[in-house]
N, C-alpha and C positions, 0 to 999 in steps of 0.2 A: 371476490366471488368467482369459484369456476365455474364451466360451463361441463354439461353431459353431453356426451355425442352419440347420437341413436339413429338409427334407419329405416327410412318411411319404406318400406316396400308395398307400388300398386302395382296391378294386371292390366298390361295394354290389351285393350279390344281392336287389330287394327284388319282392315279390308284385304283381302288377298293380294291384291296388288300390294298394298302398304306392307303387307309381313312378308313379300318374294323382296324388296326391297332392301328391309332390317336383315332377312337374312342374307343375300348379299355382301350386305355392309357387313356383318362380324363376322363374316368368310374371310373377306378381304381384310380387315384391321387384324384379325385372327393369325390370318397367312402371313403379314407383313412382321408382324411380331416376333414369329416363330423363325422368318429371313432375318428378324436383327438381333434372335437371340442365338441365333447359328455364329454371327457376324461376331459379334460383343463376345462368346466363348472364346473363339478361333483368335482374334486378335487380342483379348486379353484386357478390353476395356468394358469397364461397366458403371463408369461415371455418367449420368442422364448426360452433361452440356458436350462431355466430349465425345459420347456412344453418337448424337446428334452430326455431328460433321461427318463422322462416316457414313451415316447411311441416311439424316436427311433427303437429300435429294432424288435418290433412287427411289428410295420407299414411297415418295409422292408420283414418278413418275410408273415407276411398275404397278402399281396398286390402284392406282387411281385414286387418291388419297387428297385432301385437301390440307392446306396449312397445317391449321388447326390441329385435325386427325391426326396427320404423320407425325408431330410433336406428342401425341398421346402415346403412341405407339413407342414412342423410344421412352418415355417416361415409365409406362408399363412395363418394358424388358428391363428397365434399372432398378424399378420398384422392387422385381422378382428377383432380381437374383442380390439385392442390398438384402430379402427376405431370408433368401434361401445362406448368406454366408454367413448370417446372425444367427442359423440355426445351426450350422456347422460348428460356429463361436461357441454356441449353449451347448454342444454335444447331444442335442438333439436327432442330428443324422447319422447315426455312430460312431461310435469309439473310433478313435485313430486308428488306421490300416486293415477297418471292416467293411465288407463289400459294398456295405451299402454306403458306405461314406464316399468310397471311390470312386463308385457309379454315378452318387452324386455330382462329384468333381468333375466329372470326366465327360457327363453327356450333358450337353445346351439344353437349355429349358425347351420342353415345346408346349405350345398354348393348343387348346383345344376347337374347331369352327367355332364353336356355341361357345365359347368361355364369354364371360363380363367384359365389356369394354365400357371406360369412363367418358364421359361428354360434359364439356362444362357450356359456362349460359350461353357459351356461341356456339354453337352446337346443339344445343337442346333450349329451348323455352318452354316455360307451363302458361298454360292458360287454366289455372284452377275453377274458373264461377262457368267456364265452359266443359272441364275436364275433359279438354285435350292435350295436346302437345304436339310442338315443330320442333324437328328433329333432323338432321342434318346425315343424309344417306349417300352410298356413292353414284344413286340414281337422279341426285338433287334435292334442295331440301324440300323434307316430305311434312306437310299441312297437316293437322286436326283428325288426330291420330288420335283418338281414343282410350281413357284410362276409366278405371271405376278403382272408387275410395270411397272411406268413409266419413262421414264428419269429424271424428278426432282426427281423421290421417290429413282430411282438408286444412284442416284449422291449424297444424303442426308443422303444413306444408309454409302456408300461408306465412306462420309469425316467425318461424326457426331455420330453413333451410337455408344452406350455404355449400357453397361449394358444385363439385362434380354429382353428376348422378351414373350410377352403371346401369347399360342394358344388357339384361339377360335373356338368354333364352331357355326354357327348363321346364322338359316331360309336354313338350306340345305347345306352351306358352308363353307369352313374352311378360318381360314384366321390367319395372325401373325402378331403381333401389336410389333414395335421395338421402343425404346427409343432413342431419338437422342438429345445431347447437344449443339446446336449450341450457337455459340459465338454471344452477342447484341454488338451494336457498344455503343461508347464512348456518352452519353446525352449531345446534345449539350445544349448552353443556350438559351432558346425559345424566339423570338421575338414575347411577346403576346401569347395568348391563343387561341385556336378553342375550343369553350364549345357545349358542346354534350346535349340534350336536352331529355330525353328517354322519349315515351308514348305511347299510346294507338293511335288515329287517325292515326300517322305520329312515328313510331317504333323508330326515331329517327332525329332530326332536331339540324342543324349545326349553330353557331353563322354569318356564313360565307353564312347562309339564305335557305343553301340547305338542300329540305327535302326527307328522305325516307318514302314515304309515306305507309302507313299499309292498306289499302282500299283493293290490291288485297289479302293480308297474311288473314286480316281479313275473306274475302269472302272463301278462302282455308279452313284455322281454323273453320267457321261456318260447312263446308261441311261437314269435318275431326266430328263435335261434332253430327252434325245429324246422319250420319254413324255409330258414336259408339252408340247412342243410339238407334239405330235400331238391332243392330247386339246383344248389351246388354239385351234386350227384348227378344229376338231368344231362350236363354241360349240353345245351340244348339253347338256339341263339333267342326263342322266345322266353328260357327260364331265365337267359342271364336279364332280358330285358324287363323282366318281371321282376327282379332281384334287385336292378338298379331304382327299379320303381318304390319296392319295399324299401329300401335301407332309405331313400329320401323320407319315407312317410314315419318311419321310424324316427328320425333326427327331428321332422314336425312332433312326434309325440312329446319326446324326452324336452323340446324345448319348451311345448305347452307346458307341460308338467311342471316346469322350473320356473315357468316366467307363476304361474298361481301358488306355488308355494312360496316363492319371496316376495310375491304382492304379501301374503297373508303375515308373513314375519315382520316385515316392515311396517305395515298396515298396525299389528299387534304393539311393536316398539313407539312407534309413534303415536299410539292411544296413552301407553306408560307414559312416556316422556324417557326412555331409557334409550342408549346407544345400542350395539349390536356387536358383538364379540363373535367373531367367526373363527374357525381353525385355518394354520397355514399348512393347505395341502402339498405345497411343495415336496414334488418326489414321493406323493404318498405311494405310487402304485411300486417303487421300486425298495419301498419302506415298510409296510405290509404284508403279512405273513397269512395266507386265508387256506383254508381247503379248495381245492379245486374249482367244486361246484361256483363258491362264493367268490373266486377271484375273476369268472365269466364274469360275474355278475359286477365286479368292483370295473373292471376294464370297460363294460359296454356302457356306462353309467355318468353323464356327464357329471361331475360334481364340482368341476371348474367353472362350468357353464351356472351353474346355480349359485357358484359364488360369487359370479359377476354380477345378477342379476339381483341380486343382495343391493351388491353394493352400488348401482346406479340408482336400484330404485330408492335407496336410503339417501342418495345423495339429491334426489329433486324430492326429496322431503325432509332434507336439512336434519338426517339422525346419522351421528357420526357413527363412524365401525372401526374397529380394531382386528389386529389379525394378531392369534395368540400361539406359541408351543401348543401343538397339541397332546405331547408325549406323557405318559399314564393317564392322563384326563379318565379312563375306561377305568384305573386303578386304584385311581385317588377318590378317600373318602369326603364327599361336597361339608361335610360336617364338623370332623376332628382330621382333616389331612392326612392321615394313616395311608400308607398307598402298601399294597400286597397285591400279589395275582391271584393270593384267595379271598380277599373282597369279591370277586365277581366268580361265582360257583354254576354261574348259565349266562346262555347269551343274554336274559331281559331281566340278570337278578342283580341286583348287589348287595350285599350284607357286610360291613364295616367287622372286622375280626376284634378291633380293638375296640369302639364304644358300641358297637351293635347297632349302629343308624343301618336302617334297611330304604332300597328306594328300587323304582325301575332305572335299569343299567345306564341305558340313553340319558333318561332326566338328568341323574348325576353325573353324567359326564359333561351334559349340557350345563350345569350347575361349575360344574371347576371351573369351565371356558369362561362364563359369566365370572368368575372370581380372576381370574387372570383378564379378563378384559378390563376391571377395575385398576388392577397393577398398572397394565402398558397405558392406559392412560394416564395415569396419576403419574408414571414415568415419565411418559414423552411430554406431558404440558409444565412436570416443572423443569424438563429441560428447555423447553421455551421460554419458560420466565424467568431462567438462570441467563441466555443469551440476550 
């Protein structure tokens, strides 16, 4: 049995004193970070135990930093940049000998005042049935600091948490983000697949016909782009700070939106007793061929973020998932497997050229996904049983 790992985020309520404090403190961890990731560039080392002997010591004395702390701080600069050369690996930060790859290369990370900094239990304790917390500042450790949660987020804290918590600070507010292990249940064996259909009209349509349609996200998303590009115009320092405000509340939408429609698929699957056959987005945005309009809309649209959220929540309810080809899925008939690009004569038709199965576009494609989720499983378990 694995474990899911999820993220309690609560809002510290703390006294003025206590938040001149907290913010102090990730000034200082902030600044010291940004000194060792000058440090760690310039000399060429970005191993956490050996970035440590160089700047150990300093970083405790110039910063005011205690053990504990200045040990985060170098673990933090190694974190970011083992981050950042994984993504240079994946070709994520451009293509070899493009600007932005080099810029990459070339300039030290810098952390932000407010950016996250990690605190583990020496550093930080909870005091849950009181909901506060002691927390460890460069003014001393600071008492009964004030959080508000909820009884799931209590109970979560309570039975699952492990590890570091980070404190943030973000748009006025502080808040600490705890790590929690929860236990998945055992996979069972799926009767059949639910295939999940992801797109643009309809964010996401079920083999089982149900769709979550995008019509209103769409209308939100439009508002959300004319907004920015009015306020982008402004170049005006309360537009930008308004801007920054929006694109966060933005990210709150699109994640609401994703975390209830894969409660609701999961939720669905697990009433069947069926597993979940998703599509492998990989590279879809660089795979995808859209008009204009539609490719704002495929880019601003997390659909990686919903396939995550798929799959954890399937995984603490023990419904396995598969990740299938998605290619002609759109093409192919769920029926007689006939695949042509004149099966599908509009974005929400499909009509089969060769047996005449007619359906909505989505369903059937959600329908091939579910058919190919039955394949990769029946593949991958008898290659288990072959080993």
């Amino acid at each position: 049995m694995g474990v899911v790992k999820l993220v309690v985020q609560v809002r510290l309520l703390p006294t003025p004193e206590q938040a001149a404090a907290l913010e102090a403190t990730l000034r200082a961890v902030n600044a010291a970070a940004t000194w060792v990731s000058a440090l760690a560039h310039q000399r060429r080392v970005f191993r956490n135990y050996d970035l440590r002997r160089h700047a150990y010591g300093q970083i405790k004395d110039d910063y005011r930093l205690a053990a504990q702390a200045a040990q985060h701080v170098v673990k933090k600069v190694a974190d970011a940049y083992a981050t950042l050369h994984a993504n240079i690996r994946n070709g994520n930060v451009g293509r070899p000998g493009s600007a932005r790859r080099e810029r990459a290369l070339a300039t030290p990370i810098v952390f932000r005042p407010g950016a996250a900094h990690p605190f583990d239990d020496r550093c930080l304790s909870w005091q849950l049935e009181a909901r506060t917390v002691s927390i460890w500042t460069i003014a001393g450790r600071m008492k009964s600091v004030a959080f508000t949660a909820s009884a799931d987020q209590l109970t979560t804290l309570a039975a699952h948490r492990r590890g570091e918590s980070d404190l943030l600070y973000r748009d006025g507010r502080w808040f600490l983000i705890a790590t929690c292990d929860i236990p998945d249940r055992p996979v069972a064996a799926p009767d059949g697949f639910l295939g999940v259909d992801l797109g643009i009209a309809n964010i996401a349509t079920t083999s089982g016909g149900v769709r979550h349609s995008g019509k209103t996200l769409n209308a939100v998303r439009h508002r959300h782009r004319e907004l920015r590009r009015r306020l982008q115009a402004k170049q005006t320092t309360s537009a930008k700070r308004l801007l920054k405000r929006r694109r966060r509340a933005e990210a709150r939408f699109a994640a609401n939106t994703n975390h209830i429609i894969a409660k609701r698929i999961v939720t669905e699957a697990a009433r069947t007793g069926q597993g979940i056959a998703l599509e492998d987005l990989q590279g879809i945005r660089d795979r995808v061929r859209l008009r204009k309009p539609q490719r704002v809309t495929l880019h601003s649209w997390s659909f990686h973020q919903l396939g995550s959220f798929i799959a954890y929540k399937a995984a603490r309810q023990g419904v396995a998932v598969v990740y299938v080809d998605p290619a002609y899925t759109s093409q192919a008939c769920s029926s007689c497997g006939h695949v042509a690009k004149r099966n599908r004569p509009g974005q929400a038709t499909f009509s089969c050229t060769s047996c005449g199965f007619a359906e909505h576009a989505d369903v059937n494609a959600a329908r091939n996904i579910a058919l190919r989720g039955v394949t990769g499983w029946a593949v991958s378990h008898a290659a288990d049983d072959a080993a």
